[in-house]
C-alpha positions in Angstrom: -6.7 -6.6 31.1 -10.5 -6.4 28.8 -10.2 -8.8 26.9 -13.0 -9.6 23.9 -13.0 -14.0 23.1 -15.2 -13.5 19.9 -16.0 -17.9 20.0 -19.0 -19.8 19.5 -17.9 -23.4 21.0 -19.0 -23.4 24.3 -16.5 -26.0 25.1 -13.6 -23.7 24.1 -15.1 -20.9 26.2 -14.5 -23.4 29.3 -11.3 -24.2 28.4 -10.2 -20.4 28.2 -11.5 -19.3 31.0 -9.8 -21.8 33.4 -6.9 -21.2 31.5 -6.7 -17.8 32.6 -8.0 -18.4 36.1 -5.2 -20.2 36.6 -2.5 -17.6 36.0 -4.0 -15.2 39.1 -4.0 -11.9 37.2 -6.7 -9.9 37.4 -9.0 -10.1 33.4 -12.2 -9.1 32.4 -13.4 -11.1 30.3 -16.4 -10.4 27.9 -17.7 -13.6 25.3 -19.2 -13.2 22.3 -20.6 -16.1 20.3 -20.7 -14.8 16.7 -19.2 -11.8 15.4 -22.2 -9.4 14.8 -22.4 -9.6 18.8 -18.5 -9.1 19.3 -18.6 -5.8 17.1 -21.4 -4.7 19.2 -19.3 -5.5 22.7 -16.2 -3.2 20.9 -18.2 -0.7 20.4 -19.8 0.1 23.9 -17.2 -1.7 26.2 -13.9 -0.7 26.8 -12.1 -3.2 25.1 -7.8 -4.0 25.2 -7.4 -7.0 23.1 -9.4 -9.3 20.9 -9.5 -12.8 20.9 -10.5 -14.4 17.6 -11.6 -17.5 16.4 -12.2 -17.5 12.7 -15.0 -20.2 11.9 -17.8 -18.3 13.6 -21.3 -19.0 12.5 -22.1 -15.6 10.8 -18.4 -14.8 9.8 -16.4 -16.3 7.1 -12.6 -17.0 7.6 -10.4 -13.8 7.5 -13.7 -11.9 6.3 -14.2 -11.6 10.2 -11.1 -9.9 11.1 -11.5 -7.7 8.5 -14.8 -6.6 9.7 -13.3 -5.9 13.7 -10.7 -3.9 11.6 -13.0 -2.0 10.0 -15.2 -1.3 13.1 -12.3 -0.6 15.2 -8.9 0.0 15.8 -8.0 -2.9 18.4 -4.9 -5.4 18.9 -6.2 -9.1 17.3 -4.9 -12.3 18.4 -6.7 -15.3 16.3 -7.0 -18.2 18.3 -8.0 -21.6 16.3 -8.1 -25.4 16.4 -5.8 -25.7 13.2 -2.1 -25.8 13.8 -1.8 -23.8 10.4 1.2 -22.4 9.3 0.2 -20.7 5.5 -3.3 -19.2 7.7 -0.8 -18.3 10.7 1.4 -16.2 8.8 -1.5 -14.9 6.2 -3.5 -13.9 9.3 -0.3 -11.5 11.0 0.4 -10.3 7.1 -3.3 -9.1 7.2 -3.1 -7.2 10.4 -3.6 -9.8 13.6 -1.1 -9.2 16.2 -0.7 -12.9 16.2 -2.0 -16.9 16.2 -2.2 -19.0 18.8 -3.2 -22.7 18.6 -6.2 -23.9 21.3 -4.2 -27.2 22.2 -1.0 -25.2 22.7 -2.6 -22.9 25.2 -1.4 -22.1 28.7 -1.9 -19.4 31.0 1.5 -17.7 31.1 2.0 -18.4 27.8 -1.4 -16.8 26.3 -1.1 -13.5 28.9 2.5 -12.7 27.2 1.2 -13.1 23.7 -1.7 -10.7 24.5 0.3 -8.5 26.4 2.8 -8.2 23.0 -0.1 -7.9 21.3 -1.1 -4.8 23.1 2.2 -3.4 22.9 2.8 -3.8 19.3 -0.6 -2.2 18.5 0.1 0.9 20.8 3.6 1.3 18.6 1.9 0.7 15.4 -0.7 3.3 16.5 1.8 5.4 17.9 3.5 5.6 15.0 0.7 6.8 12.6 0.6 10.0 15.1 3.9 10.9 15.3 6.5 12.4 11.9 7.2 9.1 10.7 6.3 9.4 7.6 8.4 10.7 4.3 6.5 13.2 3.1 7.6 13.0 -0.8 6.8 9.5 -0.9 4.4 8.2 1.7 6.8 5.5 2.9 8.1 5.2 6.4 11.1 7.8 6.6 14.0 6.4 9.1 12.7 7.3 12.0 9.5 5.3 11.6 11.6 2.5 10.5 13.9 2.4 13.4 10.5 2.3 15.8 9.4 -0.3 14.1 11.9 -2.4 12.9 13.2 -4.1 15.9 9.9 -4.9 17.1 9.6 -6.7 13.6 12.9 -8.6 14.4 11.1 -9.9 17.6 7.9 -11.2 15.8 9.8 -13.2 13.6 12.3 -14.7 15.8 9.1 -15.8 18.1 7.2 -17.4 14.6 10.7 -18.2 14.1 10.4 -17.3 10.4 13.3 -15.8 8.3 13.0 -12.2 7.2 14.2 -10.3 3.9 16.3 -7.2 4.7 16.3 -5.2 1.6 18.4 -2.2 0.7 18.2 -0.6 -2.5 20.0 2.7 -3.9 18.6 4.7 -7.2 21.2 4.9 -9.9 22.4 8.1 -11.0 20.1 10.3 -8.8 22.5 13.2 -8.6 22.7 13.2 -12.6 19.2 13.3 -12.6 19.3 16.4 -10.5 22.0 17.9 -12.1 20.7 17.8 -15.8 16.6 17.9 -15.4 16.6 19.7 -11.4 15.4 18.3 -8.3 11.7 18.4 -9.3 12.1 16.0 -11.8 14.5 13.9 -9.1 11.6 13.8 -7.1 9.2 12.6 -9.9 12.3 10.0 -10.7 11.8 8.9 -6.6 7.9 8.5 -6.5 8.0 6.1 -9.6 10.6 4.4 -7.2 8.6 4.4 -4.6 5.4 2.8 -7.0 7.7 -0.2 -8.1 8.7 -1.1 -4.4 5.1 -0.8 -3.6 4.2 -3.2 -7.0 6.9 -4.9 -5.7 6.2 -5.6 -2.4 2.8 -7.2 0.0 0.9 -4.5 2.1 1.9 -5.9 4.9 5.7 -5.5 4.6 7.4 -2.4 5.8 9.3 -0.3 3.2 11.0 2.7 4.2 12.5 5.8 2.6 15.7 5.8 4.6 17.6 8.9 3.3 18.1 11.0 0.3 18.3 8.1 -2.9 18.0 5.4 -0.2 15.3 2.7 -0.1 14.4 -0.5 2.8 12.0 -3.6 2.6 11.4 -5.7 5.5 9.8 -9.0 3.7 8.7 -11.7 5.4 10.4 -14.5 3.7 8.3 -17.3 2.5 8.2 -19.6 -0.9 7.1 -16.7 -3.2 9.3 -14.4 -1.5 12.9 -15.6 -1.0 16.3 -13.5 -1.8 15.7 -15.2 -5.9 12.2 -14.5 -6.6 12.5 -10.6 -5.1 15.5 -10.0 -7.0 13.4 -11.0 -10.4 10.2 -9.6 -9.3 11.8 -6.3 -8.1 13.5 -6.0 -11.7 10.9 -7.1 -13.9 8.8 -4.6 -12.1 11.4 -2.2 -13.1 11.8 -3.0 -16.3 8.4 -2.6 -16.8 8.0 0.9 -15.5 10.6 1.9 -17.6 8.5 0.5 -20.5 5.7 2.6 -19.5 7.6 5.9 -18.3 8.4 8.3 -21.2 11.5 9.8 -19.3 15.1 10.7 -20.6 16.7 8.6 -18.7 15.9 4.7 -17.4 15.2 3.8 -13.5 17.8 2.0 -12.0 18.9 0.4 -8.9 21.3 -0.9 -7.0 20.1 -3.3 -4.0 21.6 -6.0 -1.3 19.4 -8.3 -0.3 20.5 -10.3 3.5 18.6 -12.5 5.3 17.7 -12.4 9.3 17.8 -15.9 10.0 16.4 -16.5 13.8 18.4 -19.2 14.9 21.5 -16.7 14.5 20.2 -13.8 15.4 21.5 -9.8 14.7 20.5 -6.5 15.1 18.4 -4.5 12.7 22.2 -2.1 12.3 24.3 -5.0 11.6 21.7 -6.5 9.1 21.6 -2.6 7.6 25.2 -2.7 7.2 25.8 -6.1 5.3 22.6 -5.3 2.7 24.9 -1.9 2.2 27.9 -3.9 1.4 26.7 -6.1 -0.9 24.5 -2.8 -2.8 27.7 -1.1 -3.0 29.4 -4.5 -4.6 26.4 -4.6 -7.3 26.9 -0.8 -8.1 30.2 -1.0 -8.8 30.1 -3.7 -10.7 27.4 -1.9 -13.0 29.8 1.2 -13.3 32.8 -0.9 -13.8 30.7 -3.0 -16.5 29.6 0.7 -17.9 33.1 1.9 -18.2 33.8 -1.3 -20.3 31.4 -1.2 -22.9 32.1 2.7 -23.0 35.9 2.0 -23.8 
């Protein structure tokens, strides 16, 4: 294993390097002391993961793993002295492959987080090459979802965070079809796709699954929680149906479940409750419908 330690505290630099002596494995391991001089080591040295410490002399917080991430395409663990939780989970939301604390470091334990993080990268990369992609909307179609989606379970169980499953269903697609045709059907599922974009971070996965058929995988944390996405998701609707001059309003019908780590499920079984309780709210809509009709 290459690995990059982008870290200008010499005494930290000690510190790591017994810390991997220690496990026996094999490592190459390059230092860099500021980040000008780490993006020069990625680009002539063949590099398999990056260690990153973020208060670097000529970097500025997450600026510097934004600047790796521009220069190159590699797996980023940041490594730092704070045990943050809000920087922790902003820093994997921006792209790292993880955050490790300095005090909590030990051999075995660092070597599996890089290792992961090497994994998870090659998937992620993997993915981008292969037809995972819907091509109407530019989401992830099911395919890419299911390649991805169990590795997600796994980050979250090991941050032991809490994760939003999402499943939404568009509202009289097949009338839409019917009395305007399947190209305006398609328009009616790209301004779908926009609001679960405006809806949702970057970093959270959200997936065409089938046909009318939409997934989030949301991180859960104060701002988004079951409540807030609910609201946010139909306010954003609302609003688009302010904007839109179309015959008919976008609608939806979603379950929202939450993968809780300390009981943990599979990505199926979570697939299949969010199901049940979007077919619940959709019939209560239709049922409410047929009342106000009679």
């Amino acid at each position: 294993m290459r690995i990059l330690y982008i870290e200008d505290n010499a005494e930290d630099v000690v510190i790591l390097k017994k810390t991997l002596k220690e496990t026996g494995e094999r490592i190459n391991l390059f230092i860099a002391e500021t980040l000008s001089s780490g993006i020069e080591y990625i680009k002539k040295e063949d590099i398999d993961v990056i260690l990153l410490d973020l208060s670097l002399p000529d970097g500025n917080g997450m600026e510097s793993l934004y600047k790796i991430q521009h220069n190159a395409s590699l797996p980023i663990v940041i490594i730092s002295g704070l045990d943050n939780e809000e920087i922790a989970i902003h820093a994997v939301h921006e792209g790292a492959q993880d955050y490790i604390v300095k005090e909590e470091l030990n051999g075995k334990f660092l070597l599996h987080i890089l290792r992961y993080a090497i994994e998870r990268h090659g998937l992620l990369q993997k993915l981008r090459s292969l037809s995972l992609i819907d091509e109407l909307t530019g989401l992830y179609n099911r395919r890419g979802f299911m390649h991805i989606a169990e590795h997600q379970l796994k980050l979250v169980q090991r941050l032991k965070k809490k994760m939003l499953l999402v499943f939404a269903d568009v509202d009289g697609l097949e009338h839409i079809n019917k009395t305007w045709g399947h190209k305006e059907g398609d328009l009616a599922l790209l301004d779908i796709a926009k609001v679960l974009r405006e809806t949702f971070r970057y970093e959270d996965i959200i997936v065409k699954l089938k046909g009318d058929e939409f997934v989030a995988l949301v991180l859960e944390t104060s701002d988004y929680n079951t409540e807030t996405t609910t609201t946010r998701l139909q306010q954003n609707l609302d609003a688009a149906n302010e904007k839109g001059h179309r015959k008919y309003l976008l609608s939806l019908s979603f379950g929202i479940v939450v993968f809780d780590p300390e009981e943990p499920c599979s990505i199926d079984k979570l697939l299949e409750r969010a199901d049940k309780l979007m077919v619940k709210q959709k019939f209560e809509k239709n049922n409410h419908n047929s009342k106000i009709k009679n």
